[in-house]
C-alpha positions as CSV (number, residue, x, y, z in Angstrom):
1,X,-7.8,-23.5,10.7
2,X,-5.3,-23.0,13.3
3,X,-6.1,-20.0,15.4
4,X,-4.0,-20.3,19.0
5,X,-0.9,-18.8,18.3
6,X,2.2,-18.6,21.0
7,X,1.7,-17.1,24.3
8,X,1.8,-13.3,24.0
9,X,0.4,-13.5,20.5
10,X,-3.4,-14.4,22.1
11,X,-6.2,-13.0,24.1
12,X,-9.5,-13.9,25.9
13,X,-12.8,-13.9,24.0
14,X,-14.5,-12.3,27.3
15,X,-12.3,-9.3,26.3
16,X,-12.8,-9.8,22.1
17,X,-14.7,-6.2,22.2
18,X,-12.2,-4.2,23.5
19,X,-9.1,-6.2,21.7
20,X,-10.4,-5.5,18.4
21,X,-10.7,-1.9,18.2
22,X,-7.0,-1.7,20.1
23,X,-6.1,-3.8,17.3
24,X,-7.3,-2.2,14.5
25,X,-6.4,1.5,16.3
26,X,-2.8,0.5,17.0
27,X,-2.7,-1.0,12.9
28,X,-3.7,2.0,11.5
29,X,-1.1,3.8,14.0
30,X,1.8,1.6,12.4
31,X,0.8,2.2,8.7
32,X,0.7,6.4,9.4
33,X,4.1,5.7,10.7
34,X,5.3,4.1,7.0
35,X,3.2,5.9,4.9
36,X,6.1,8.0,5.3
37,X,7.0,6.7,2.0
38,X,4.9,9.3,0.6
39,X,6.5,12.1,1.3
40,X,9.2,11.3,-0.8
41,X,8.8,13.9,-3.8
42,X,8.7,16.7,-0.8
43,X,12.5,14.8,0.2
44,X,13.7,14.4,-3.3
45,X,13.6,17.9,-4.1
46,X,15.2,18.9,-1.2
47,X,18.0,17.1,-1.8
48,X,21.3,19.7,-2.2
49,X,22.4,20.3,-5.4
50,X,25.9,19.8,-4.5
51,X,24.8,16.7,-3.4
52,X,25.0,16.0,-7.7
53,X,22.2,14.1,-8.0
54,X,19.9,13.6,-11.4
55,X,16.2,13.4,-11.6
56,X,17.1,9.8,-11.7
57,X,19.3,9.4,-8.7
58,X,16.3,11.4,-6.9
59,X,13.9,8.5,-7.7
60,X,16.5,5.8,-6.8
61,X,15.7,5.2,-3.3
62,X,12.2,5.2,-3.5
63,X,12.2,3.3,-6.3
64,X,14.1,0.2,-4.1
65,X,11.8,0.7,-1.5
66,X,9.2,-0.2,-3.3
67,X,10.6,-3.2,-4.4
68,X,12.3,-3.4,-0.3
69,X,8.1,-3.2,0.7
70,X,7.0,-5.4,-2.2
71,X,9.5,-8.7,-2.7
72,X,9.8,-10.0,0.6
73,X,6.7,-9.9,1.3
74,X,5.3,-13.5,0.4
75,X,8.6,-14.2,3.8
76,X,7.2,-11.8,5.7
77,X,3.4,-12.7,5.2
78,X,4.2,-16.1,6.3
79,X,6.6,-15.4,9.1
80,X,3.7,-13.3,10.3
81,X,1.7,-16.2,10.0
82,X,3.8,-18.6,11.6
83,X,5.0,-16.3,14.9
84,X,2.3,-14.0,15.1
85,X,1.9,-10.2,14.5
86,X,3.6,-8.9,17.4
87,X,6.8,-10.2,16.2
88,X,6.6,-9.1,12.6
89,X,6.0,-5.5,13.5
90,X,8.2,-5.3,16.0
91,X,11.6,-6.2,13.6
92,X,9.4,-4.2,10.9
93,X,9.8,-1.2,13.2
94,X,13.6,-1.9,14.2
95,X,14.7,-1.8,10.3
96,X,12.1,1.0,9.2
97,X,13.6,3.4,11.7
98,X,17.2,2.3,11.6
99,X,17.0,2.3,8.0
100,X,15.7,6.0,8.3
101,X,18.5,7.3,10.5
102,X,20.8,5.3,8.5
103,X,20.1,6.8,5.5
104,X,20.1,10.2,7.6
105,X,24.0,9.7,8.3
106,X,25.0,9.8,4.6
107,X,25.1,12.0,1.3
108,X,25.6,9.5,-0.8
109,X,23.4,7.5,-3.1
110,X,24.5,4.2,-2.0
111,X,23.8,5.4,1.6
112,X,19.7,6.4,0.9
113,X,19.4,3.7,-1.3
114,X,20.6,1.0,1.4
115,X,19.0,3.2,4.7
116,X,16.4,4.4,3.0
117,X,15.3,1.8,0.0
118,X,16.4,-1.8,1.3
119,X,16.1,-1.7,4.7
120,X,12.7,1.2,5.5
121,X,11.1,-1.0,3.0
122,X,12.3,-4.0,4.2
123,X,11.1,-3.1,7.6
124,X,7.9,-1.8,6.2
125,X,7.3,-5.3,4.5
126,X,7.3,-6.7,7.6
127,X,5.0,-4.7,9.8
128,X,2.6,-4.1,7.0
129,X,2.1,-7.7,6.0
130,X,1.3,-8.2,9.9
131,X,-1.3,-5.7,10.5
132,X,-3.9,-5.8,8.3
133,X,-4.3,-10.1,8.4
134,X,-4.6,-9.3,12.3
135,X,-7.4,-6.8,11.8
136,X,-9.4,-8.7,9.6
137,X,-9.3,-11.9,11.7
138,X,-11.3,-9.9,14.8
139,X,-14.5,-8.7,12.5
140,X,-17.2,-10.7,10.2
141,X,-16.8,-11.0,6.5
142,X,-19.0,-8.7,5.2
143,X,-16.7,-6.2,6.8
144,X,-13.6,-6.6,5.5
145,X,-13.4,-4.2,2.9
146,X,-14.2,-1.5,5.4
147,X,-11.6,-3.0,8.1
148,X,-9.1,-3.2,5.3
149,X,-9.8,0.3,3.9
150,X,-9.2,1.9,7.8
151,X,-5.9,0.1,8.1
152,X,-4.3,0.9,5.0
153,X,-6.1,4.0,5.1
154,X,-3.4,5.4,8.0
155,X,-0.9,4.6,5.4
156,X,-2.4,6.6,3.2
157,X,-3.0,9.3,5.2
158,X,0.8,9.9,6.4
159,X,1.1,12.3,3.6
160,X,-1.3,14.6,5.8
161,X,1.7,15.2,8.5
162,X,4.3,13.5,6.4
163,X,4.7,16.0,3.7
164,X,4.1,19.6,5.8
165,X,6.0,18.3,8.0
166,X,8.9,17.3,6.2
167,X,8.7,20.4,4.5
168,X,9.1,22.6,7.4
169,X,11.7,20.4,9.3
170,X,13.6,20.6,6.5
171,X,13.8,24.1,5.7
172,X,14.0,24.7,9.9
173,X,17.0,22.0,10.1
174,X,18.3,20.3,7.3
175,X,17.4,16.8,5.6
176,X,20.2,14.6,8.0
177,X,18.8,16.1,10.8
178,X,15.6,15.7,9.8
179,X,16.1,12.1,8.7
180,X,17.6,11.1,11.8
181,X,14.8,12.8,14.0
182,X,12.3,11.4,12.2
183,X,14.2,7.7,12.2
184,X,14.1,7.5,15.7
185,X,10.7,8.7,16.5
186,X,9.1,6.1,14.2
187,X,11.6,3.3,15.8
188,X,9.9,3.7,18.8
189,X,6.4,4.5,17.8
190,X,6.1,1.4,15.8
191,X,7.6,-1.3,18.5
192,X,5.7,0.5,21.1
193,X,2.3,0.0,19.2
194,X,3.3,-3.5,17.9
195,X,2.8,-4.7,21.7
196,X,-0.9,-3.9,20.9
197,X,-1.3,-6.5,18.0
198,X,-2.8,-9.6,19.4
199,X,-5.1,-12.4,17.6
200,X,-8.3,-14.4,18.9
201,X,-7.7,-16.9,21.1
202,X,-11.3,-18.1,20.2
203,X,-12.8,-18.5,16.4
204,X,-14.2,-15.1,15.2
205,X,-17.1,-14.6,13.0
206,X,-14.3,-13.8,10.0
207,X,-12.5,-17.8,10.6
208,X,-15.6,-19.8,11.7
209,X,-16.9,-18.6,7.7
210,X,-13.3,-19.2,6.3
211,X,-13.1,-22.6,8.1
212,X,-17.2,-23.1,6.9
213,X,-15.4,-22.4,3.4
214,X,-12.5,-24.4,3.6
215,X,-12.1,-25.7,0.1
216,X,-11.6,-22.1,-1.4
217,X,-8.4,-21.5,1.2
218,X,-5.7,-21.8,-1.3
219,X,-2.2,-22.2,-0.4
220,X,0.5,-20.1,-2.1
221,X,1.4,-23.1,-4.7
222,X,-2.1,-23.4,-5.3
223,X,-2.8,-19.3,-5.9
224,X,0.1,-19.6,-8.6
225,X,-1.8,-22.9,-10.1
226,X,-5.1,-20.3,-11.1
227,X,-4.7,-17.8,-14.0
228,X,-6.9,-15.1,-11.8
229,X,-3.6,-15.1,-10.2
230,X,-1.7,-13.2,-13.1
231,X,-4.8,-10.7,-14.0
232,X,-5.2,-9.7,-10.8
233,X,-0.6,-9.4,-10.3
234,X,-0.7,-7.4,-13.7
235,X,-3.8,-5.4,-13.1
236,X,-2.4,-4.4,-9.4
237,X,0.9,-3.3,-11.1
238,X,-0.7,-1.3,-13.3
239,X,-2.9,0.8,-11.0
240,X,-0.4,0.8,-8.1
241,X,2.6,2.0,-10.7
242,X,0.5,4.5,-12.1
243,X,-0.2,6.1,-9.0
244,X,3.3,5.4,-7.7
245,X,4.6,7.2,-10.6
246,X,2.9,10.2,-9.8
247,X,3.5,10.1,-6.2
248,X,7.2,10.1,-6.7
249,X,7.4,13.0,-8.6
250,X,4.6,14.9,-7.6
251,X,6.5,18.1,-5.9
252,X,8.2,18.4,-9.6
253,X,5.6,18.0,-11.6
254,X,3.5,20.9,-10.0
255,X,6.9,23.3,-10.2
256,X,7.2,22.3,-13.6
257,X,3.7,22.5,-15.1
258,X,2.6,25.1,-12.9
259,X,4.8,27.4,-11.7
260,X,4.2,26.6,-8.0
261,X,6.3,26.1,-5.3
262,X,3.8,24.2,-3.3
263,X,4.8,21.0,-3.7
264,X,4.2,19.3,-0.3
265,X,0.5,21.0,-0.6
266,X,-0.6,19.2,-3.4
267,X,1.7,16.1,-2.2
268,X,-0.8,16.4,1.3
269,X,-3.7,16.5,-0.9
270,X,-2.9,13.9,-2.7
271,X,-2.5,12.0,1.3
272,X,-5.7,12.6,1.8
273,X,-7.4,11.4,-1.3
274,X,-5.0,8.3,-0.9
275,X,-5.9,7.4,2.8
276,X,-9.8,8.3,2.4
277,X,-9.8,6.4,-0.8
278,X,-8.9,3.0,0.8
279,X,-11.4,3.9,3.6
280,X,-14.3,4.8,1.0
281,X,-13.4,1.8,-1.9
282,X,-12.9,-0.6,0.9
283,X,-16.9,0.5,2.4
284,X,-18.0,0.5,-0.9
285,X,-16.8,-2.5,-2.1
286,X,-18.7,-4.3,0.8
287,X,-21.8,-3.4,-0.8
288,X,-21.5,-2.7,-4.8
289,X,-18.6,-5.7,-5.7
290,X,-14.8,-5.5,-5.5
291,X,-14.9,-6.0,-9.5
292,X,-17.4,-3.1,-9.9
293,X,-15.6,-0.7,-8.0
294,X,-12.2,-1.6,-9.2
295,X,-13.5,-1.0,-12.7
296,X,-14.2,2.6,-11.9
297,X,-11.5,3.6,-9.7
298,X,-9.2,2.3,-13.0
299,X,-11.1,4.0,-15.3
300,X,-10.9,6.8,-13.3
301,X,-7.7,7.5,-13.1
302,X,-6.9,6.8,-16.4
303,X,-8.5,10.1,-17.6
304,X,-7.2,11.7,-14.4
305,X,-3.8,11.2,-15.3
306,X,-4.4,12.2,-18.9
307,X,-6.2,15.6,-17.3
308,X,-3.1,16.0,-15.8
309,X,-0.8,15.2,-18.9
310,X,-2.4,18.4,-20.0
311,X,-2.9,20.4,-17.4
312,X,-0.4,23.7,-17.0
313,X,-1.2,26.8,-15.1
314,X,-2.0,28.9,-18.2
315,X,-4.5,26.7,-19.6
316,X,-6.6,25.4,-16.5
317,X,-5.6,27.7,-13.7
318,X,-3.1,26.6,-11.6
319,X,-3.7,25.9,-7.8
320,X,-7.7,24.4,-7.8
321,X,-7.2,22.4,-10.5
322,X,-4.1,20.5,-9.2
323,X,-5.5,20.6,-5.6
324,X,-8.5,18.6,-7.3
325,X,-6.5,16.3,-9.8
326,X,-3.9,15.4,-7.2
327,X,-6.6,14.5,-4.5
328,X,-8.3,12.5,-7.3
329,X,-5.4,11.1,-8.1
330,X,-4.9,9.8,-4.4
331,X,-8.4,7.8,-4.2
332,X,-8.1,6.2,-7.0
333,X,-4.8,5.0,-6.6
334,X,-5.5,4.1,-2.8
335,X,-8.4,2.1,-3.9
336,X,-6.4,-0.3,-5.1
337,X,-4.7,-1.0,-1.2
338,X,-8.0,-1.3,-0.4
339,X,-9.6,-3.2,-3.2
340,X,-7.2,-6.1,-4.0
341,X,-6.3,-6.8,-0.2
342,X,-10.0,-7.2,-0.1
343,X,-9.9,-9.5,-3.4
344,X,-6.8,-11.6,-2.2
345,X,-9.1,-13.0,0.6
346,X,-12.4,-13.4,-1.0
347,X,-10.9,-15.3,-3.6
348,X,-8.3,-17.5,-2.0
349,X,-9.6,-17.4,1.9
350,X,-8.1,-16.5,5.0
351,X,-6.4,-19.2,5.8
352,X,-3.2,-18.4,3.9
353,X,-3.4,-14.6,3.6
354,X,-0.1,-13.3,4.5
355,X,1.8,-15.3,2.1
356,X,-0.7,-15.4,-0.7
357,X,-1.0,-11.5,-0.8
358,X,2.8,-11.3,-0.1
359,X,3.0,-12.8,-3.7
360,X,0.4,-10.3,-4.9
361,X,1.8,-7.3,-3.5
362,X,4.8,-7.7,-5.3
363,X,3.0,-6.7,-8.1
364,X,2.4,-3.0,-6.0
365,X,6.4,-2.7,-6.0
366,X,7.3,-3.9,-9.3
367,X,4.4,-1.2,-11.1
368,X,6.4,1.4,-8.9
369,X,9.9,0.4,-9.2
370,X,9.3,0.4,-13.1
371,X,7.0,3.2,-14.0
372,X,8.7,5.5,-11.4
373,X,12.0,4.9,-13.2
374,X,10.7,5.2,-16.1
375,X,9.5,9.1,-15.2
376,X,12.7,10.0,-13.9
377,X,14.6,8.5,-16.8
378,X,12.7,10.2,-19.6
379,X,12.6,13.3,-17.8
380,X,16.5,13.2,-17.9
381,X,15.8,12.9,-21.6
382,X,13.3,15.1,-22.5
383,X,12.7,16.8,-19.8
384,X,8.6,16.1,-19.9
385,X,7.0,13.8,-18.2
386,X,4.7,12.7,-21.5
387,X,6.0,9.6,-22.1
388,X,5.4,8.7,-18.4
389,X,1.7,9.6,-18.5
390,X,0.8,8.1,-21.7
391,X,2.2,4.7,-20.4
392,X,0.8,4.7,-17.5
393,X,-2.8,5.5,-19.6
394,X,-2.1,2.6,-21.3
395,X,-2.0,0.3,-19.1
396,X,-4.6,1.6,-16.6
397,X,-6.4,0.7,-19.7
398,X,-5.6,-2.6,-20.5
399,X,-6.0,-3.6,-16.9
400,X,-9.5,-2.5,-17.1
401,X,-10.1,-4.8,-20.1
402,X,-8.7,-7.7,-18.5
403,X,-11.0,-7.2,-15.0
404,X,-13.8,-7.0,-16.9
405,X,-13.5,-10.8,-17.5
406,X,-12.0,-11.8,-14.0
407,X,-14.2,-14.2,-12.1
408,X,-13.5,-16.4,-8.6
409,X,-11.9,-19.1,-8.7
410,X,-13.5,-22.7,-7.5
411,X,-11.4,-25.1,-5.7
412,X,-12.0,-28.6,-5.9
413,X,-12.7,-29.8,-3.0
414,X,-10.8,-32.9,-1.0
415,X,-12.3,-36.7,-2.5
416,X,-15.5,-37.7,-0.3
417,X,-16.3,-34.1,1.1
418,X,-19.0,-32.2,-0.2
419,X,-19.0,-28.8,-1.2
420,X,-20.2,-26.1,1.4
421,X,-23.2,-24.5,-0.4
422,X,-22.6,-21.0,0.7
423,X,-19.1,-20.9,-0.8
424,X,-19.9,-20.0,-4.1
425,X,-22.3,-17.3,-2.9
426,X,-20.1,-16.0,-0.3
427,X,-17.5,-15.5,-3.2
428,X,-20.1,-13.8,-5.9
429,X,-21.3,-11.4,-3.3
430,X,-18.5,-9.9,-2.6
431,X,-17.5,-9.5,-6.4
């Protein structure tokens, strides 16, 4: 495997110590900058009536940036690949913030839709398919769940500041204001930390393996060639939409079911389950299996969205109860940014990463774009979210049944070449 990349991409291996944690610091930096997604619900509802929006219209631009996030990334991931991460964040940063402030110039639709929905998630896409690839290349294999659970984890945690935050600024000085402050803080916080991302100039422990293991680095054709390619898409859909779902409509589900006009609370709560579930999956993953914890964390929140179907503020109590079910909610949706990053690479190498979990992740925008629509839609028409939760049960369900019987592929390797005979081990240990 290739591992030089252009000048101003590379470092020394006298200062490989050092690099690393920058690396991984200034990744997580990055993602707590576009986990700003997640504050959405908090925005949605603070959206000015006169403004005449629907429920629907609310869930509009966050809907397209999940597909903005999701879509290009299989471009991104390999122009990440082929120009280095320093690059790829950098443009990630332009659009995410100019997209922001964009958005923050309009009160129309069309205008958060485009700012807001094609061109934040466009630039997300780009910055987020460069920074965890980079992290995982500077540590060993048997700690790349817990790499890739810290960097995603920022992400996640964004809903921490994200949600208070936008909360009070709003209230203090208006969403366009707001938007446009927060636009341009976040254009410059993410170029400036995208001068931090460098890869090995020298093999690391994580490539010398991956190169050891060559015949199990899959290209993207190839990925698409393997049926564990659809089970893990449709199961990653599935857990991501779910969560999605809820994350997008969080503020107005706990106004509606329980009185409480503490939305961006339980929206912060829900940031903190989300960013320390990545951490805590990804750690345990290293040592139980990706399969085995992934078949908890979806059984999980299957009867924690169901609680939550229920759940009203005359029959459970209000605050405690969604404090705890939105928090749950949270890890065991952000397992699943932990968990099938983690998966991608055991089961189709390093080699390829960026493009081959670009196709994956689609999967995470397409379970959100539709299942997020979906709430807002039938809440137009019903004005529940039922229907919502018992699809989203259903499927967290099904995806279950169909990991259960998930197993690594085996590549065939090239005609005269033997087999490394670690590679299958390698793969079963961390499933």
């Amino acid at each position: 495997m290739k591992t030089e990349l252009p000048e101003g991409n590379t470092t020394n291996a006298s200062s490989a110590r050092n690099c690393r944690w920058q690396v991984l610091l200034a990744g997580t930096g990055i993602n707590l900058a576009l986990g700003f997604l997640y504050a959405w619900s908090v925005i949605s509802k603070k959206i000015p009536d006169d403004w005449h929006w629907s429920e629907a219209d609310r869930v509009l631009p966050y809907s397209i940036t999940c597909l903005g996030i999701s879509l290009p990334m299989v471009f991104t991931g390999w122009f990440q690949d082929k120009f280095g991460p320093r690059m790829a964040t950098t443009i990630g940063g332009i659009l995410a913030g100019g997209g922001i402030v964009l958005a923050s110039l309009s009160h129309s639709l069309i205008g958060y839709v485009l700012g807001f929905g094609v061109l934040f998630g466009v630039g997300t896409s780009f910055a987020y398919s460069a920074v965890t690839p980079t992290a995982v290349k500077w540590f060993s294999p048997a700690r790349t769940g817990a790499v890739i659970g810290v960097v995603v984890g920022g992400y996640g945690l964004a809903t921490l500041y994200a949600a208070p935050s936008a909360e009070f600024l709003i209230n203090a000085y208006g969403l366009p204001a707001t938007m446009f402050s927060i636009g341009v803080m976040f254009l410059v916080g993410i170029v400036g930390l995208s001068q931090l991302l460098v890869l090995p100039k020298t093999s690391s422990d994580s490539i010398k393996t991956e190169n050891a293991n060559s015949h199990n680095n899959f290209s993207p054709g190839e990925i698409l060639k393997t049926w564990q390619f659809y089970v893990i898409w449709f199961t990653y859909a599935c857990g991501s939409g779910a969560g999605l779902m809820i994350i997008s409509k969080l503020a107005k589900i706990v106004d509606l079911q329980a009185g409480l006009k503490l939305g961006y609370v339980l929206v912060a709560c829900l940031g903190l389950g989300n960013g320390g579930g990545r951490i805590l999956t990804g750690a345990i993953s290293d040592k139980i299996g990706r399969k085995s914890t992934l078949l908890i964390c979806l059984a999980s929140q299957a009867f924690i969205i169901y609680l939550l179907s229920k759940s009203n503020g005359s029959t459970y109590g209000a605050l405690p109860v969604f404090i705890t079910l939105s928090t749950l909610v949270g890890i065991n949706y952000g397992a699943n940014l932990s968990l099938y990053p983690s998966i991608t690479k055991d089961f189709y190498g390093l080699e390829n990463f960026g493009a081959n979990f670009g196709l994956i992740h689609s999967a995470w925008g397409m379970g959100g774009f539709i299942l997020s629509l979906l709430a807002g839609y039938t809440f137009d028409q019903t004005h529940s979210f039922l229907f919502a939760y018992n699809c989203s049960v259903m499927l967290l369900l099904l995806a279950f049944a169909l990991i259960v019987f998930i197993k690594p592929p085996l590549k065939k390797p090239p005609s005269g070449e033997h087999r490394v005979s670690s590679n299958k081990s390698l793969l079963f240990r961390n499933l």
